[in-house]
C-alpha positions as CSV (number, residue, x, y, z in Angstrom):
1,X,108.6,151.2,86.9
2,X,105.9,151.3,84.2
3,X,102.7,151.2,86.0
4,X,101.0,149.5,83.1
5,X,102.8,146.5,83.1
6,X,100.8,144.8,86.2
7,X,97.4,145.6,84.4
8,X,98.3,143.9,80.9
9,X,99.4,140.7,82.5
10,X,96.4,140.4,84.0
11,X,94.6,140.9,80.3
12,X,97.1,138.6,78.7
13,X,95.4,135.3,80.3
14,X,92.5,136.6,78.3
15,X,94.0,137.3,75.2
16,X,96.6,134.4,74.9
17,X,94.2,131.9,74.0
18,X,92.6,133.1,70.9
19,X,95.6,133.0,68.9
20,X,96.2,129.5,67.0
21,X,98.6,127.2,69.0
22,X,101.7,125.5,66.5
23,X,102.4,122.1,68.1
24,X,106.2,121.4,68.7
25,X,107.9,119.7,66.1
26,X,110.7,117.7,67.2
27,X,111.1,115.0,64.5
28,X,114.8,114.5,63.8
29,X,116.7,115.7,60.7
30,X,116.1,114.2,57.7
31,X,119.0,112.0,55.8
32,X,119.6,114.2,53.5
33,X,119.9,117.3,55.4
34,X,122.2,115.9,58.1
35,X,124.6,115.1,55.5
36,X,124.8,119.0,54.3
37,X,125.0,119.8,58.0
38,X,128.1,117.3,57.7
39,X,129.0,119.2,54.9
40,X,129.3,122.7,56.7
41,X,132.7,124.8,56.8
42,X,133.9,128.1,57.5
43,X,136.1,130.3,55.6
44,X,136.7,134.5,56.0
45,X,133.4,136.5,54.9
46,X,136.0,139.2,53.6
47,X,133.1,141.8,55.8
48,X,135.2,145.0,55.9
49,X,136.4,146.1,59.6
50,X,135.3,142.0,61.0
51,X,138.6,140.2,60.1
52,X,137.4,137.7,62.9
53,X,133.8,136.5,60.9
54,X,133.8,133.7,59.6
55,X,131.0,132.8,57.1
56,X,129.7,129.2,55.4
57,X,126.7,128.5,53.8
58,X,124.2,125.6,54.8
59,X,121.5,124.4,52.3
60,X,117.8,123.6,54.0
61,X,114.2,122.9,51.9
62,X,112.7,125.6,50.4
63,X,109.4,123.7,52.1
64,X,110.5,122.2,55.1
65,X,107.5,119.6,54.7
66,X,109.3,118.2,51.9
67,X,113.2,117.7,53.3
68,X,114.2,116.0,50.4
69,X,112.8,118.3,47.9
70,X,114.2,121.8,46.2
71,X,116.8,123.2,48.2
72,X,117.6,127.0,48.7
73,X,121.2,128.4,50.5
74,X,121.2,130.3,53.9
75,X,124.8,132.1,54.5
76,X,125.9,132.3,57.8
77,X,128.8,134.0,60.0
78,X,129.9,133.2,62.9
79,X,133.0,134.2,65.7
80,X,134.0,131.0,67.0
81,X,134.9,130.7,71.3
82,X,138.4,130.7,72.2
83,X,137.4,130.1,75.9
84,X,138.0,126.4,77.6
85,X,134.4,126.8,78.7
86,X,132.2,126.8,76.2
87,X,128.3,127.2,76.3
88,X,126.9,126.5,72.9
89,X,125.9,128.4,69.8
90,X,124.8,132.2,69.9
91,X,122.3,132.5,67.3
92,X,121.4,136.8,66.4
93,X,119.3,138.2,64.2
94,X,118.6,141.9,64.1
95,X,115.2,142.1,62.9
96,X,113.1,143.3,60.3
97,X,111.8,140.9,58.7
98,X,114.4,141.3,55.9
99,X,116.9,142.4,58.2
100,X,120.6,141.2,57.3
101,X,122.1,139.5,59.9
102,X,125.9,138.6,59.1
103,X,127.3,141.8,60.7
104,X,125.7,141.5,63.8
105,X,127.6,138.5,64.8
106,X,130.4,140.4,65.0
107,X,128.8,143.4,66.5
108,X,127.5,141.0,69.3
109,X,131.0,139.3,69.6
110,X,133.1,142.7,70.3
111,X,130.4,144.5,72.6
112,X,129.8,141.6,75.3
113,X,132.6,141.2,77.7
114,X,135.2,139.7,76.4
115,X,134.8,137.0,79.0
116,X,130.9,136.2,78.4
117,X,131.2,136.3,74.7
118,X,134.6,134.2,74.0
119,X,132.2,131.0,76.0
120,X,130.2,130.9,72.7
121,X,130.3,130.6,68.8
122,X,128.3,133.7,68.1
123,X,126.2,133.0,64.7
124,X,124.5,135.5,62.7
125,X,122.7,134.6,59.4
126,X,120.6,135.9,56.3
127,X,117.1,134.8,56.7
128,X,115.7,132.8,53.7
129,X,115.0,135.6,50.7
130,X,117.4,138.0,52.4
131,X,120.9,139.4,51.6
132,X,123.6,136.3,50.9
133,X,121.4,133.8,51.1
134,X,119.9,132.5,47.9
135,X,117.4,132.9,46.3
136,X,117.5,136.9,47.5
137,X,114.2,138.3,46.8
138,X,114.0,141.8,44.8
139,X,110.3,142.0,43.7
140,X,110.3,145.7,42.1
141,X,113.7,147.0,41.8
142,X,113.5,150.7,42.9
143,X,110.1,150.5,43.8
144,X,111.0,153.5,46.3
145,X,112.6,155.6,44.0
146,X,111.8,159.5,44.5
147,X,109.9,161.1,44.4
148,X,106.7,159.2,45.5
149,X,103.5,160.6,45.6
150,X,102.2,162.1,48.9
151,X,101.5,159.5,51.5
152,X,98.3,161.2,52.8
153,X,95.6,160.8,49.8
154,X,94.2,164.3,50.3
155,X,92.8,163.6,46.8
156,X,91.2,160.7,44.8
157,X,93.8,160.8,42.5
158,X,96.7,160.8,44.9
159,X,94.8,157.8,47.2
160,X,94.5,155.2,43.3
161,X,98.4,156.7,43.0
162,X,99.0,154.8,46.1
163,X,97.3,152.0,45.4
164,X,98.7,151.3,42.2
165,X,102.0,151.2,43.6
166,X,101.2,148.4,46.5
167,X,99.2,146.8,43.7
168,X,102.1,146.5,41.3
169,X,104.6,145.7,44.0
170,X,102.5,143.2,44.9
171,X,101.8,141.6,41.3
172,X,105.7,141.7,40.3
173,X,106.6,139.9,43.5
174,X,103.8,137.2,42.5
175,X,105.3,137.2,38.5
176,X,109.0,136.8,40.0
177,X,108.7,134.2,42.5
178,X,105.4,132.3,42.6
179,X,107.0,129.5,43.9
180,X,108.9,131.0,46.6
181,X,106.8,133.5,48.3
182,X,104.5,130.5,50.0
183,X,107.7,129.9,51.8
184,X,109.4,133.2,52.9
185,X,107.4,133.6,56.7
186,X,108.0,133.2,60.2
187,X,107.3,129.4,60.6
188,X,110.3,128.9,57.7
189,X,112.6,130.8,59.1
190,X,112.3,129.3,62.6
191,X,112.4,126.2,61.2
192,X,115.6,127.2,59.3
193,X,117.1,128.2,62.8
194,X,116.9,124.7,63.8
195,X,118.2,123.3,61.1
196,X,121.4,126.1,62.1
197,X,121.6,124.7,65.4
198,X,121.6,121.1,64.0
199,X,124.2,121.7,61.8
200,X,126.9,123.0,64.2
201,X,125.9,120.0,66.1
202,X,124.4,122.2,69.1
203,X,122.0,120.3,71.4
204,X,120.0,123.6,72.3
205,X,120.6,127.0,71.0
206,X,121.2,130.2,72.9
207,X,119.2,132.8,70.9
208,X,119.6,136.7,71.1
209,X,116.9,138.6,69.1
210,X,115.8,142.4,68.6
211,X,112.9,143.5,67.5
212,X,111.2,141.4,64.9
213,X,113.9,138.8,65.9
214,X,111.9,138.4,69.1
215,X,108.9,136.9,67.7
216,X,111.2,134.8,65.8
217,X,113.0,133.7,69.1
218,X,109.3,133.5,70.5
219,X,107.7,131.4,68.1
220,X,111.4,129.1,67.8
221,X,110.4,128.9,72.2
222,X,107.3,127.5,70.6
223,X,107.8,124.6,68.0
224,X,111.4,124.0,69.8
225,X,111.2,123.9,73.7
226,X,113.1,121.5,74.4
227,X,115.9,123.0,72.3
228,X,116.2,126.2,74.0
229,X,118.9,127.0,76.5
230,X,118.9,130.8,77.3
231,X,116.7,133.3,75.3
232,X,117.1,137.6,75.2
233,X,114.3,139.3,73.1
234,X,114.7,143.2,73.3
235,X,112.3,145.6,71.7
236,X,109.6,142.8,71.6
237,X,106.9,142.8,69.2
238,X,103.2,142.3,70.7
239,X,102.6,138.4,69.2
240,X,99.2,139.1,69.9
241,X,98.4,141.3,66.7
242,X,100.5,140.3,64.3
243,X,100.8,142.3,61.7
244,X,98.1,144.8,61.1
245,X,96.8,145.8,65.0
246,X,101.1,146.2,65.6
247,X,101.3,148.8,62.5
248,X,98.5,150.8,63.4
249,X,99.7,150.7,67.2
250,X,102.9,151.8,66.2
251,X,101.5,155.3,64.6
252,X,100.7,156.6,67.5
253,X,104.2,155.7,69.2
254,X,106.2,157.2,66.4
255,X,103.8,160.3,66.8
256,X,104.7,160.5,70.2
257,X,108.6,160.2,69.5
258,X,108.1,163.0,66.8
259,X,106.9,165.4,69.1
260,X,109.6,164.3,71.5
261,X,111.9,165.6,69.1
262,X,110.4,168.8,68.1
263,X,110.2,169.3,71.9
264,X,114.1,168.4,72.1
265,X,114.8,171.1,69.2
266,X,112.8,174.0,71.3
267,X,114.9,173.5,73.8
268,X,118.0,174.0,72.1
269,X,116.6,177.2,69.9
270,X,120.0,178.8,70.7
271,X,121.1,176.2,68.3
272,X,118.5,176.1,65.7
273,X,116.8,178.7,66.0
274,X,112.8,177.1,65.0
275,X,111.4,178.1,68.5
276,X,111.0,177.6,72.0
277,X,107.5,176.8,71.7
278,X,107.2,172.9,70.6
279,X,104.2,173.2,69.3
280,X,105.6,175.9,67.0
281,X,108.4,174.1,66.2
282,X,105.9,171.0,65.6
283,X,104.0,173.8,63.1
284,X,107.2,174.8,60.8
285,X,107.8,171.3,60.8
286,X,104.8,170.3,58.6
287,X,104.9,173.6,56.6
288,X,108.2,171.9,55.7
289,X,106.1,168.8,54.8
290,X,103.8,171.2,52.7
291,X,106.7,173.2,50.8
292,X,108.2,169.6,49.8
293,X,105.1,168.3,48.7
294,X,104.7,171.5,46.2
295,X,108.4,171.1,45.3
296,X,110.6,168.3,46.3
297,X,114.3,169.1,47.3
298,X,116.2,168.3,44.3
299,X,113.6,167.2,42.9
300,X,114.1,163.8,45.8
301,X,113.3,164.6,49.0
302,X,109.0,165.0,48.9
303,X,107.0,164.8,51.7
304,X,106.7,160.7,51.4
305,X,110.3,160.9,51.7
306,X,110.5,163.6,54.3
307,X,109.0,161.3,56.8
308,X,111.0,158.6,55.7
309,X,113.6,160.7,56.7
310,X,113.1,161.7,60.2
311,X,111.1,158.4,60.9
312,X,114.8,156.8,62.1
313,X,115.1,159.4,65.0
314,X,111.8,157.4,66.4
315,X,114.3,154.7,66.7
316,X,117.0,156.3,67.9
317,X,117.3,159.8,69.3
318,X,121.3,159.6,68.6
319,X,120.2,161.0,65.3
320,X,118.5,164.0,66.2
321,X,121.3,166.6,65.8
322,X,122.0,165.4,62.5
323,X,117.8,165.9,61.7
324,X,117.4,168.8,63.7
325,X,120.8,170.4,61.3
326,X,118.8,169.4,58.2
327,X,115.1,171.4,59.8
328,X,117.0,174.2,60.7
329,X,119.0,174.9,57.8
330,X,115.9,174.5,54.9
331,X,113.4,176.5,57.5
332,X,116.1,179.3,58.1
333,X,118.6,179.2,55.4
334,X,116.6,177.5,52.5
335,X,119.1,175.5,52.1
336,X,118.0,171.8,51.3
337,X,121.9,170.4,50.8
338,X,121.4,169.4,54.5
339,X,118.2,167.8,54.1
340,X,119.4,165.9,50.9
341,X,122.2,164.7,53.0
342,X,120.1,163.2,55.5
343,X,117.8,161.9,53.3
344,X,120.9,159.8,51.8
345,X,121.9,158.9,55.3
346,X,119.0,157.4,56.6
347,X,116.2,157.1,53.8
348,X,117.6,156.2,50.6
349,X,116.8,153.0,49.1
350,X,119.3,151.1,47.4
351,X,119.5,147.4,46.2
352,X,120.0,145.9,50.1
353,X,116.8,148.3,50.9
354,X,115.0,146.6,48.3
355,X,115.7,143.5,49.2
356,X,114.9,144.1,52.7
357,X,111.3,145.1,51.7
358,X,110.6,142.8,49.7
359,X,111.0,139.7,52.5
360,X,109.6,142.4,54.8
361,X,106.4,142.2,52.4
362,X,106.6,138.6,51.9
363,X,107.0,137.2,55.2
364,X,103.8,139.4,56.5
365,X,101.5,139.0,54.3
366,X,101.9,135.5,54.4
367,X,102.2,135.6,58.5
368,X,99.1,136.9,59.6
369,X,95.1,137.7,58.1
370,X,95.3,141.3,56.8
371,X,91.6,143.1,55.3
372,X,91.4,142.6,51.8
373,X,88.6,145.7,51.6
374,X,90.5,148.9,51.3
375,X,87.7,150.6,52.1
376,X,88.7,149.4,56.0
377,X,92.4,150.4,55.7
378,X,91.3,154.0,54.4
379,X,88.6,153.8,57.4
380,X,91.3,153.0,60.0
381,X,94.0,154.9,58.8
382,X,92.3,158.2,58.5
383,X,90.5,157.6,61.9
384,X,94.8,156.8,63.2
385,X,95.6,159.7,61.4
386,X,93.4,162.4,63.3
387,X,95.5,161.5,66.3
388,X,98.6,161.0,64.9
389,X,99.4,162.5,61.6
390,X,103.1,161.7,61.1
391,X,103.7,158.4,59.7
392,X,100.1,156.8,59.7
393,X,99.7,156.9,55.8
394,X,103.5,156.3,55.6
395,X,103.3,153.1,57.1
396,X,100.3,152.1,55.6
397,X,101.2,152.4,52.3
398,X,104.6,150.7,53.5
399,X,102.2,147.8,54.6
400,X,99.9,148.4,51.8
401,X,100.8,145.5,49.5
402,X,99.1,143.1,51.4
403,X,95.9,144.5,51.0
404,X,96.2,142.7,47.3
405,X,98.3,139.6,48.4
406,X,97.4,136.3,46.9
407,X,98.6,133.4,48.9
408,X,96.5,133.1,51.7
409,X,97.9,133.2,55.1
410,X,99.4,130.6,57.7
411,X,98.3,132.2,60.8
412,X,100.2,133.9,63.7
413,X,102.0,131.8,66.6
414,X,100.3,131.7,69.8
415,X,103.8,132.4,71.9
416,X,102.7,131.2,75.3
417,X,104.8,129.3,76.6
418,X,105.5,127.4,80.5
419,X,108.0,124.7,79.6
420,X,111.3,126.8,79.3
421,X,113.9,127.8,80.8
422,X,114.8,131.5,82.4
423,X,113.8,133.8,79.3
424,X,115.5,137.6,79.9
425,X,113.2,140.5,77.8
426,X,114.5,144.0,77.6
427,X,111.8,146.9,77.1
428,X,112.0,150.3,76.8
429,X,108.9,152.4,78.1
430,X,109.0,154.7,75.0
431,X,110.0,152.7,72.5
432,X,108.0,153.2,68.8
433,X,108.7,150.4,66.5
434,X,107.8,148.3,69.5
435,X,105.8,149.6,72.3
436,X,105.9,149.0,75.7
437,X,103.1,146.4,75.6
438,X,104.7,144.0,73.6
439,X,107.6,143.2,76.4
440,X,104.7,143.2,79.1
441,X,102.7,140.8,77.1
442,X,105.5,138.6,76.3
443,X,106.3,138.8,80.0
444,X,103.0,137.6,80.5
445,X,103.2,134.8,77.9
446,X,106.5,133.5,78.8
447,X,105.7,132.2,82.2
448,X,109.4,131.9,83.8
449,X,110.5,135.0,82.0
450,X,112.1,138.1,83.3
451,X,111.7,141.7,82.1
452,X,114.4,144.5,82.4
453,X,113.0,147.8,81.7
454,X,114.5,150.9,80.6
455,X,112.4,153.9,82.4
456,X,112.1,156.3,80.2
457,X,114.2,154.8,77.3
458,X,113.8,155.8,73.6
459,X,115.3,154.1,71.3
460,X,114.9,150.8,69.7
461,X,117.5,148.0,70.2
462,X,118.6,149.2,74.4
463,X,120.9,146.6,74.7
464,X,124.7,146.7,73.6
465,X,124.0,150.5,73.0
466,X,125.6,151.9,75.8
467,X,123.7,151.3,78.9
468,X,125.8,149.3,81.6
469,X,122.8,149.0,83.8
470,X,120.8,146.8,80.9
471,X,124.4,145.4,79.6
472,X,124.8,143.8,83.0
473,X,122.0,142.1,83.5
474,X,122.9,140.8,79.8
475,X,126.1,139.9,80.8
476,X,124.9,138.2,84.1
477,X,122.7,135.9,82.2
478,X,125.1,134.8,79.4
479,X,127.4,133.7,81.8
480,X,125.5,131.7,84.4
481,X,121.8,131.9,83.6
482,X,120.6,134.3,86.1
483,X,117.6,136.6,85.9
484,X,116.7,139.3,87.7
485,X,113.8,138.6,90.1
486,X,111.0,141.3,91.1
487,X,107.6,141.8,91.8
488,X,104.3,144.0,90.1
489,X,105.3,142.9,86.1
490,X,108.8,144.0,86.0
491,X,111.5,142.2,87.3
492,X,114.7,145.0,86.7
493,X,114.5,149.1,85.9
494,X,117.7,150.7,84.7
495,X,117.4,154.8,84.1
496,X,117.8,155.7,80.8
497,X,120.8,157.3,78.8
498,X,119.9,161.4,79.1
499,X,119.3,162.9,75.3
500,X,121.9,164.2,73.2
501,X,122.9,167.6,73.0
502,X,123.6,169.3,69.8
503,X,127.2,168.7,68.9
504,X,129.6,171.8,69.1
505,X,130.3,172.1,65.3
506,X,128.5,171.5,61.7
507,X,131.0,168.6,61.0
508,X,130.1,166.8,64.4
509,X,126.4,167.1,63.2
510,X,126.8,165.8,60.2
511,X,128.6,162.3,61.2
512,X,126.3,162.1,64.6
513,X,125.2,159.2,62.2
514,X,124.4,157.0,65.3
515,X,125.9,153.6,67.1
516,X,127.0,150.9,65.0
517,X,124.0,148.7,66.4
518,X,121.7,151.0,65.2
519,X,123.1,150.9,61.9
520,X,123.0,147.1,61.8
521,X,119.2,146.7,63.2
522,X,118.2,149.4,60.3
523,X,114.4,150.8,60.1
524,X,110.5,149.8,59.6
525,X,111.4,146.1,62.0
C-alpha cells in the first residue's frame, strides 16, 4: 500500500473547497432535443475487426444554454446486451481530451467477461470537435510536422521559435472557429453525455472513464448525481490543478519513468549493449538527444521529436523493447532506420493526431486559468527542468498555446462529491500521465468511493490490460455493485504485472507495438 495515500486525504478537506462548485443541473430535455433523441438509430460503423459496433449519430446544441439554437452532430457506437438481465447504458471514453472514443466500445465489450459485459449496451462516442463528430476541429493542419525546433530554448532565438509556433496555433484556431471554441470544454461535453444517456432512454448511466475521461466522469458525478448508477475512473487526473499545476506535476513523473527505462535497458546490456550502469545509459541517451538536434534522422526525427518518441513508454512499459531496439541500434550501429521506425509507430502526427490536439488545446485553455506572462512559464519550466530534464519543455510547448488564448476561461469543477453511489477508482503508484495523487485525492473527494491500487504499477490505463487481480474487482462491480472495502486510504492492492523482457528476435521487437488498449487510449491525456 502506498503510504502517501492516508496523508493526502487528510490535506484534501483543505484543498477541496477552494475550487468553484457547478450546481447540478437537472432541468429536463428540451422539446426539441427529445425529439432527435426520438430520432436515434443504429446501423454498422463498418470499424475494421468490430463487426459487432454499431454506430448512430445524435444532434445536441453547440451551447447547451441555448437548446433550441445551432446544432452540431456527436457519433456514437455502441454493442448492444444480449443478456435477459440488463443494467443500463455503459458510457467509455478513453481520454485525452481529444481522444476518439468509438473503438473503445468494442474494446470494453470483448475484454469484460462475457457475462458482466452482455448485461449492458456498451457506448463509446466522439467528444464534440473530435474524430466523427461534426464539426471536427483541425486548427493548423500539420502543425507538428518535423522537424521542430528544439524544445529546450537554450538560445533566444530558439525560445521566440517556440513561441511563434503556440502563437500561430493559437491564432489559426481563433480565425477557423471563433464561434465554436467557447464551446469545446469539459462542462460541454458532460453535458453532451447526458444528453447520450437521455437519448437511449437510460434513467442513470453507468460510466467507465480513463484518464482524462475521469474528470469527465467526475465533474458528470457533479452536475448529474442523481443520474449516476455505477462509476470506474482509472488513471485519475488530480481535479484540483486543473490544467497547468497537472502538467508541471507530470514532468517529474515522466522523468522518473524515463529513468526507469534506462534502468530496465542496463539490465539487459547482453541485449543492447548501452551499459550496465543506468546512469550511463541515461548519459548516451541524451548524447543521442544532442546528435539529433545537430542532425535530425532523415532529416525527421530531432530532438523535439526524439522525446515524442520515447515519451509513450512513460505510459506503457510494453513498449520498451521496441525503444530500447531503436537506442541501441543508432548508439551502436548508427543506424537510425530503427529509430525512424519508431518514430512512425508512436510519434507521427497525422490528420487524427491533429485533430486530437486541437480539442486537446481547445478544451484546456478554455477549462481552467492558465498565466498569460510567459515570463512565469519560462520561470517554472526552467526551475521543473533542473530536476527533470526529459519532457519539461516538451510539454510546455505542447501546452504552450494557451499562454496566448483569447476566450477567457470557465473555471475548473470542484468534484467533491457525498450524494452518490459506490464509485470504484483504479490507481497505479507509478503512473506518469496521472500520478498517484490524483486517485488519492479523488478518493478523498468522492466520499463513498473505493480505490484499487496497483503497487508498483506503471503504465497508464491498468485496467482491461492484463491484470486479473484489478480485472476482478472490475468485474465484481459491474455485475452487482460491490466495492472493495479497506482501511488507511486504499481500499484494494493488486501486485503489478513484472516488466517485459526483451523479445528473442529483431521481428518480435519491432511489432512489441503494445495492447490494443493502449493503442486506443493514445498519448499526452
Amino acid at each position: 500500500m502506498n503510504p502517501r495515500a492516508a496523508a493526502l486525504c487528510a490535506a484534501v478537506a483543505v484543498v477541496a473547497g477552494t475550487v468553484t462548485a457547478v450546481p447540478a443541473d437537472a432541468s429536463p430535455p428540451h422539446p426539441a432535443q427529445r425529439a432527435r433523441a426520438a430520432a436515434l438509430s443504429w446501423k454498422g460503423c463498418g470499424i475494421t475487426g468490430q463487426p459487432k459496433l454499431q454506430c448512430a449519430s445524435l444532434k445536441v446544441p453547440l451551447d447547451h444554454e441555448e437548446p433550441g439554437g445551432e446544432q452540431i452532430t456527436l457519433a456514437l457506437s455502441r454493442v448492444p446486451h444480449t443478456a435477459k438481465t440488463y443494467q443500463g447504458p455503459l458510457l467509455v471514453n478513453p481520454g485525452g481530451p481529444g481522444g476518439r472514443g468509438l473503438s473503445l466500445a468494442g474494446y470494453v465489450a470483448s475484454a469484460l467477461p462475457k457475462a458482466v459485459s452482455a448485461q449492458y449496451d456498451v457506448i463509446g462516442f466522439d467528444p464534440r470537435g473530435v474524430g466523427r463528430s461534426t464539426p471536427a476541429l483541425d486548427c493548423r493542419p500539420g502543425h507538428f510536422g518535423p522537424a521542430r525546433p528544439d524544445s529546450v530554448p537554450g538560445t533566444e532565438a530558439v525560445e521566440q521559435a517556440n513561441v511563434a509556433r503556440a502563437k500561430s496555433f493559437a491564432a489559426a484556431c481563433v480565425k477557423k472557429y471563433a464561434r465554436v471554441l467557447p464551446h469545446i470544454d469539459t462542462l460541454s461535453t458532460v453535458r453532451d453525455m447526458d444528453a447520450i444517456r437521455a437519448a437511449v432512454g437510460a434513467p442513470q448511466l453507468n460510466y467507465f472513464g480513463y484518464s482524462y475521461g475521469t474528470y469527465l466522469g467526475a465533474v458528470y458525478a457533479k452536475l448529474y448525481p442523481q443520474r449516476v448508477r455505477r462509476l470506474v475512473l482509472d488513471s485519475i487526473v488530480d481535479p484540483t490543478g486543473v490544467w497547468y499545476e497537472d502538467n508541471l506535476t507530470q514532468d517529474l513523473a515522466f522523468n522518473d519513468r524515463h529513468r526507469a527505462l534506462m534502468a530496465w535497458i542496463a539490465k539487459y546490456d547482453k541485449t543492447y549493449k548501452l551499459g550496465t550502469d543506468p546512469a550511463q545509459v541515461e548519459t548516451k541517451w541524451y548524447a543521442m538527444r544532442a546528435a539529433l538536434a545537430a542532425k535530425p534522422a532523415d532529416g525527421r526525427v530531432g530532438a523535439s521529436e526524439l522525446e515524442d518518441t520515447f515519451l509513450p513508454g512513460g505510459y506503457y512499459n510494453g513498449y520498451w523493447p521496441h525503444l530500447a531496439e531503436a537506442f541501441a541500434a543508432y548508439v551502436n550501429g548508427k543506424d537510425s532506420a530503427p529509430l525512424v521506425e519508431a518514430y512512425e509507430n508512436f510519434a507521427a502526427v497525422d490528420a487524427a493526431g491533429d485533430n486530437g490536439y486541437s480539442v486537446y488545446t481547445a478544451v484546456q485553455c478554455r477549462d481552467a486559468s492558465w498565466p498569460r506572462d510567459w515570463d512565469e512559464w519560462r520561470a517554472d519550466n526552467w526551475s521543473m527542468y533542473g530536476k527533470a530534464p526529459f519532457m519539461t519543455w516538451n510539454n510546455a510547448w505542447y501546452n504552450a498555446p494557451c499562454a496566448f488564448w483569447p476566450d477567457e476561461p470557465v473555471g475548473p469543477v470542484s468534484v467533491a462529491n457525498g450524494g452518490l453511489p459506490p464509485v470504484l477508482l483504479f490507481q497505479a503508484t507509478d503512473d506518469a500521465a496521472t500520478p498517484y495523487e490524483g486517485g488519492a485525492t479523488v478518493h478523498a473527494l468522492l466520499r463513498d468511493s473505493s480505490l484499487v491500487v496497483e503497487e508498483g504499477g506503471q503504465n497508464h490505463g491498468i485496467t482491461l490490460s492484463g491484470n486479473s487481480c484489478l480485472d476482478k474487482h472490475l468485474a465484481t462491480y459491474l455485475t452487482d455493485g460491490t466495492v472493495p472495502r479497506g482501511s488507511g486510504g486504499v481500499d484494494a492492492v493488486c501486485k503489478a504485472q513484472p516488466n517485459p523482457k526483451p523479445p528473442t528476435s529483431k521481428v518480435a521487437a519491432r511489432t512489441a507495438h503494445g495492447s490494443t488498449l493502449h493503442g486506443l487510449l493514445g498519448f499526452r491525456g
